[in-house]
C-alpha positions in Angstrom: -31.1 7.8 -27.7 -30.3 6.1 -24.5 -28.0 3.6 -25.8 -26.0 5.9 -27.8 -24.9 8.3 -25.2 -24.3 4.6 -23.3 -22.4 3.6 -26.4 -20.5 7.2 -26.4 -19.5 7.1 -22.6 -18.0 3.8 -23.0 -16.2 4.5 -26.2 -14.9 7.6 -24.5 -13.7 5.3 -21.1 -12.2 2.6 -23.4 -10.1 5.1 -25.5 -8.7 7.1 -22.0 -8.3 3.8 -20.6 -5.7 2.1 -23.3 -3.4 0.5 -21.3 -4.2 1.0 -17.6 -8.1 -0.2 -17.8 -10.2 -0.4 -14.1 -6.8 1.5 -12.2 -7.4 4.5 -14.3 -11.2 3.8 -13.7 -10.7 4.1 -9.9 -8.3 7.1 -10.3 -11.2 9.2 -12.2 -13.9 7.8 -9.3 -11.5 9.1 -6.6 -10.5 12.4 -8.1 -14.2 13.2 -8.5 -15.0 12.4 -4.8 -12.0 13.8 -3.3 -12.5 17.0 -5.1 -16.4 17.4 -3.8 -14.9 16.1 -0.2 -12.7 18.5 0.2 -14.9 21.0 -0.9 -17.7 20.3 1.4 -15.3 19.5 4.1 -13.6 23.3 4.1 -16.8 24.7 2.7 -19.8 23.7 5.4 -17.5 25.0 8.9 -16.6 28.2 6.7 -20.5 28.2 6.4 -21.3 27.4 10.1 -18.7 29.6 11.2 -20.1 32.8 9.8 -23.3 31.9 10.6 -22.1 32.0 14.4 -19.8 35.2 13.8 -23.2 37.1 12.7 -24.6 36.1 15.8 -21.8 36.3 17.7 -20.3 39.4 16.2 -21.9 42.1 18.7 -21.1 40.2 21.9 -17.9 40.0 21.0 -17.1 43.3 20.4 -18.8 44.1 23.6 -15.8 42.5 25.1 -13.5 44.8 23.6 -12.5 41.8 21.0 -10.5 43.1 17.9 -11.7 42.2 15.0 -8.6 40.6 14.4 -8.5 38.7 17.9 -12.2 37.6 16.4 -10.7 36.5 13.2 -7.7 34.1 15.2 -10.7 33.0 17.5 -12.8 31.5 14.8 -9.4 29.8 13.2 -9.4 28.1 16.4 -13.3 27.0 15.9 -12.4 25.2 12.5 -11.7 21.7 14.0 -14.7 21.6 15.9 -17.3 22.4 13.4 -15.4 20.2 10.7 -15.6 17.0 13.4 -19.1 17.8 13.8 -19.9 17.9 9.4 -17.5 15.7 8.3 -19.9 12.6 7.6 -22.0 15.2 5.6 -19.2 16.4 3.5 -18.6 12.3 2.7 -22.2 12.3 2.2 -22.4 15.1 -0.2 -19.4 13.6 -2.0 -20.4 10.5 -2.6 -24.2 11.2 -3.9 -23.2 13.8 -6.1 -19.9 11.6 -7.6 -22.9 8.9 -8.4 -25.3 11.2 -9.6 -23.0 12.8 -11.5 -21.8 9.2 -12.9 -25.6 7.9 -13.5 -26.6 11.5 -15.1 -23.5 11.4 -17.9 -24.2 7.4 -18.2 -21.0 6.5 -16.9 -22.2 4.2 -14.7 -23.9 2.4 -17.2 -21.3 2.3 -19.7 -18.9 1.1 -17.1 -21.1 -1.6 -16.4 -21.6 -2.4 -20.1 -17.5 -2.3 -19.9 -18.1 -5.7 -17.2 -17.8 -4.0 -14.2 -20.2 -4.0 -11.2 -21.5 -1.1 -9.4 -20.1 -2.9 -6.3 -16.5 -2.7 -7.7 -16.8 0.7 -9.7 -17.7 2.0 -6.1 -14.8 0.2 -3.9 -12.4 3.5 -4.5 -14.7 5.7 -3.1 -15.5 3.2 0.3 -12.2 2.9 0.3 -11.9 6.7 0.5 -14.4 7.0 3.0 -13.1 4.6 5.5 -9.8 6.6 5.3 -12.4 10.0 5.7 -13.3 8.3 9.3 -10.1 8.1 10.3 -9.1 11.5 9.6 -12.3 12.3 11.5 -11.2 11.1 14.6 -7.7 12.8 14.4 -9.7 16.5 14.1 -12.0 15.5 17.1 -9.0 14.9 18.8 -7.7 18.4 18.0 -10.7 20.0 18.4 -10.7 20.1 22.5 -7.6 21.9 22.8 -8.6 24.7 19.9 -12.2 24.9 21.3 -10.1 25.5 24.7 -7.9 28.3 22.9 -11.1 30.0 20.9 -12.8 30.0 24.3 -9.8 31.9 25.7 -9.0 34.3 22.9 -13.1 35.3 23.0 -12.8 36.1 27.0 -15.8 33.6 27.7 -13.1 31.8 29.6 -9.8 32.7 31.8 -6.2 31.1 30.5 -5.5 28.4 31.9 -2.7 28.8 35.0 0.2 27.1 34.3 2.3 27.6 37.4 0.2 28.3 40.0 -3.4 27.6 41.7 -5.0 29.4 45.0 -7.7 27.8 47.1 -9.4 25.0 45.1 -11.2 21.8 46.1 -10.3 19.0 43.8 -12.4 15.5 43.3 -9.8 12.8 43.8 -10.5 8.7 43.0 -12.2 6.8 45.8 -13.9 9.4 47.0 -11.1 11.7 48.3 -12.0 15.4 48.4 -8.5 17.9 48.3 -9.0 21.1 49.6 -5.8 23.4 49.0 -4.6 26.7 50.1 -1.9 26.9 46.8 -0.1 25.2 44.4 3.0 25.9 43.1 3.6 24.0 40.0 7.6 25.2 40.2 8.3 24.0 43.3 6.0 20.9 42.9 4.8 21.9 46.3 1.2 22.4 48.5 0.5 24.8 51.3 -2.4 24.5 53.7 -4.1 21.3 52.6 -6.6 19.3 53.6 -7.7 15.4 52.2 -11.4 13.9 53.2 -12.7 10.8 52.5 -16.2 9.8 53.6 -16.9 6.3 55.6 -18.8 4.0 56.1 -18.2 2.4 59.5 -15.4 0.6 61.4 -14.8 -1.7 58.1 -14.4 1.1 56.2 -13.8 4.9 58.2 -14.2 8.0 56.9 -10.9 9.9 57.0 -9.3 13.2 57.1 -6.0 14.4 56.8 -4.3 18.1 57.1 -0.9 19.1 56.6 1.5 22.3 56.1 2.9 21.2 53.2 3.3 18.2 50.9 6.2 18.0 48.1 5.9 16.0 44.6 8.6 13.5 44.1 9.0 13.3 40.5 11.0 10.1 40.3 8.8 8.2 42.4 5.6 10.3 41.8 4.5 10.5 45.2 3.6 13.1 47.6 5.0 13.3 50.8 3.0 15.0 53.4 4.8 16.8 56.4 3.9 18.0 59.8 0.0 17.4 60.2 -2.8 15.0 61.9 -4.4 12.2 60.7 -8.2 11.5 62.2 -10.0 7.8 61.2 -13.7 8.4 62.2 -15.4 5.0 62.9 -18.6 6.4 63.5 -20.6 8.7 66.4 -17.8 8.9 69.1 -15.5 6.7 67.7 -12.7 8.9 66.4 -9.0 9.2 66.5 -6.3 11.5 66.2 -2.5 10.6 65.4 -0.1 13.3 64.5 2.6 13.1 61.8 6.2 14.5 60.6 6.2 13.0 57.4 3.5 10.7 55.7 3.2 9.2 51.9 -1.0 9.7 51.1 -1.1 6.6 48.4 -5.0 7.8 47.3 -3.2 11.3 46.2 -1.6 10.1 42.4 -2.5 13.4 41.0 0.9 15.1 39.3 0.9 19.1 40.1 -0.2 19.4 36.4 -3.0 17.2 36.8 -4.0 19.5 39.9 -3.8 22.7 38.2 -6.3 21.4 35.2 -9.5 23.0 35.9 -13.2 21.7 35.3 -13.9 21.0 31.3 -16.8 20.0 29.4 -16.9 16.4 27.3 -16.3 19.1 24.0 -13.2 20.4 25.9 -11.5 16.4 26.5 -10.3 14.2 24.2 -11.3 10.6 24.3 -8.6 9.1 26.8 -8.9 11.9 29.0 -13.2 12.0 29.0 -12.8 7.9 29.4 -10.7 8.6 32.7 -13.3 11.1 34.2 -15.6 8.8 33.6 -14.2 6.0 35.8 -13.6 8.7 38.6 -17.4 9.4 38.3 -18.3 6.2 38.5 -15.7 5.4 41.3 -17.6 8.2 43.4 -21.1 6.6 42.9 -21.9 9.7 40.3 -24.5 9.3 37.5 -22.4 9.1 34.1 -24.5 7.9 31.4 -24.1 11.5 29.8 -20.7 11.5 29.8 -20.6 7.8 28.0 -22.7 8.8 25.5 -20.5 11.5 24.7 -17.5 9.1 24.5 -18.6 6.6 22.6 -19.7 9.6 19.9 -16.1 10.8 19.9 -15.8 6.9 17.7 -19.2 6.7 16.4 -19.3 9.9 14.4 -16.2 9.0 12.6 -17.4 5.3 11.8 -20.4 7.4 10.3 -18.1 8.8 7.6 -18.2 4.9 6.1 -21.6 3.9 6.9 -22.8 7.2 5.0 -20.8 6.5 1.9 -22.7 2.6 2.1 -26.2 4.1 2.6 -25.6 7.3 0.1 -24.2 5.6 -2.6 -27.2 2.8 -3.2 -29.4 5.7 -2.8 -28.5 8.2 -5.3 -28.5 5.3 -7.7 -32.6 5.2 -7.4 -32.7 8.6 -9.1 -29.9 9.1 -11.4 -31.8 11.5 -13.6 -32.4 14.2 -10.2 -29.2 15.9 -11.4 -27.3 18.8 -8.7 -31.1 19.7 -7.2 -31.8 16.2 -6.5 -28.5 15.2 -4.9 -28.8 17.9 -2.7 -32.5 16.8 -1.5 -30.6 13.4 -0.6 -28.1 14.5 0.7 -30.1 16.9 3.3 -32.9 14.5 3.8 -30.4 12.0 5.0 -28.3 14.2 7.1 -31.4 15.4 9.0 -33.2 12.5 9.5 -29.4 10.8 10.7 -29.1 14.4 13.1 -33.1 14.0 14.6 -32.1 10.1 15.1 -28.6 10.7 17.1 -30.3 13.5 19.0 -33.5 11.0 20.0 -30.6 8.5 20.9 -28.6 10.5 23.1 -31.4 11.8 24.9 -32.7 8.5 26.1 -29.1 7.2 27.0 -28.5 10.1 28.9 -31.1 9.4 30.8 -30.4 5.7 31.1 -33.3 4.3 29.6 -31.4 2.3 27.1 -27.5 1.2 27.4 -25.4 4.3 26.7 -23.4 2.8 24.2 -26.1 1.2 22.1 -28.1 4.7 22.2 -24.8 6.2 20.6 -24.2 3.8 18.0 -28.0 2.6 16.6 -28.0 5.4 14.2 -25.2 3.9 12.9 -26.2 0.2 13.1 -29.9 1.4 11.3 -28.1 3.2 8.5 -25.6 0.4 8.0 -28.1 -2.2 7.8 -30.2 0.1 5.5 -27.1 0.6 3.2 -26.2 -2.8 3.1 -29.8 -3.8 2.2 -30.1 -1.2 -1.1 -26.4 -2.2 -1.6 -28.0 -5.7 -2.4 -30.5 -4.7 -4.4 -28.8 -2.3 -6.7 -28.5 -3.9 -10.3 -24.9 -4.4 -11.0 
């Protein structure tokens, strides 16, 4: 009985497949991932999402939200939570295109046709590796939305955008700012105040105050006017010059750059988290965190591929499991990937192990575990 619903499935691909043979092949294996992708991909955040609302619903409210300030807020949380299940909608896709493929003998008659599994699959790797890449574009919007949902919710204030009042800022080298105000207009500073801590005569510890300094926007420098300068070489050794007009080279900060307040790694993209992170580790500050985080702005997306080479193998072993049983892969995988990222991060956090590898060895074990069924899966 086997063989004829083999026989059946084959006839069927050889008469749809007249003139075009394997491209129309690898059209009907795309179309049947990309469908289930894009359905997992909008369907898991609309799931997450309402999960959150019912939990968030109340507080929000408490706020004085409207529900349709609530509804705009959560539009905003759609990159974010599609970043975050992306690799499980490529996951879902793939096991169920397979299953799907084994279950109607498709595979098999395909096979029976001359082609491997290896090259019946290459559209939807193919797929997949594109799938990453559009990944890493939504993480990249996901920072400024997460900003914007944060606003519209009130669990944050708007950003300023043309002025800031007394605010201590953590410059490179060191340098502390403390500034009376900031007018982004005028490019201008009242009232400020640089530190930088020393060592001893090699290198003193230094402060500056001024009135004023002004931005010059075609040299991008800031020129300080009528303060003192004090270079402390140690206990007793101090002195004390007074100025009219001084250029500070430490301070490289635009105005914009000063009026940014403190963000969370989920609130920078991954130029801007990379930059904090060399002024962290410029002030002697612990940072492993923070690369972790980084380097899973790039590994989450590579994921997206890796999954597809693990899932695919897999969901060959059990072609008969049907919808229920490509589900049970497909969660089984996702959580045990999930537990192993979270174990990962954890320890290179807390710098037990290189912050970079702890990010990517989830991805390194699944690969070499998808590359070793990959090999043994008849073809």
């Amino acid at each position: 009985m086997i063989w004829s619903r083999v026989w059946q499935a084959l006839d069927r691909l050889k008469r749809s497949l007249p003139a075009h043979g394997l491209r129309q092949l690898d059209r009907y294996v795309l179309g049947t991932w990309i469908r289930l992708f894009v359905l997992a991909a909008l369907g898991l955040p609309l799931v997450a999402i309402f999960f959150n609302l019912t939990d968030m619903l109340s507080k929000l409210l408490d706020r004085g939200l409207t529900m349709r300030e609530i509804t705009i807020s959560y539009v905003y949380a759609i990159p974010e939570y599609a970043f975050m299940v992306m690799p499980a909608a490529v996951l879902l896709a793939t096991v169920f295109t397979v299953v799907g493929m084994s279950r109607h003998s498709e595979l098999t008659a395909a096979k029976a046709g001359g082609q491997s599994f290896h090259r019946i699959m290459r559209p939807l790797f193919i797929a997949s590796g594109l799938a990453s890449v559009l990944t890493f574009g939504v993480g990249e919007l996901a920072p400024w939305a997460t900003s914007r949902q944060l606003e519209i919710q009130k669990a944050k204030q708007a950003r300023p955008t043309s002025a800031r009042f007394n605010f201590v800022y953590s410059g490179d080298a060191g340098w502390v700012y403390t500034v009376r105000s900031l007018d982004v207009a005028t490019r201008q500073l009242k009232q400020v105040m640089f530190e930088r801590q020393g060592t001893g005569l090699e290198y003193p510890g230094l402060v500056l105050t001024a009135d004023s300094a002004t931005y010059d926007n075609s040299l991008k420098v800031w020129r300080l006017r009528t303060g003192a300068s004090r270079v402390i070489a140690g206990p007793g050794r101090q002195a004390t010059f007074g100025f009219r007009s001084m250029q500070l080279r430490a301070l490289r900060q635009s105005p914009a750059d000063l009026l940014a307040e403190s963000k969370g790694p989920d609130e920078m993209r991954f130029a801007e988290l990379g930059r904090y992170i060399e002024a962290l580790k410029r002030s002697g500050n612990d940072a492993n965190k923070l690369i972790v985080e980084q380097a899973l702005k790039l590994a989450l997306p590579a994921t997206c591929l890796i999954i597809a080479l693990f899932g695919a193998p897999l969901a060959v072993t059990s072609p008969r499991a049907g919808p229920a049983g490509g589900v049970a892969i497909s969660l089984a995988t996702a959580l045990i990937f999930l537990l192993l990222t979270q174990l990962t991060k954890a320890i290179g956090s807390g710098g037990v192990i290189n912050p970079m590898a702890a990010a990517w060895f989830p991805n390194v074990l699944f690969l070499f575990a998808g590359l070793v069924l990959l090999a043994r899966v008849r073809t």
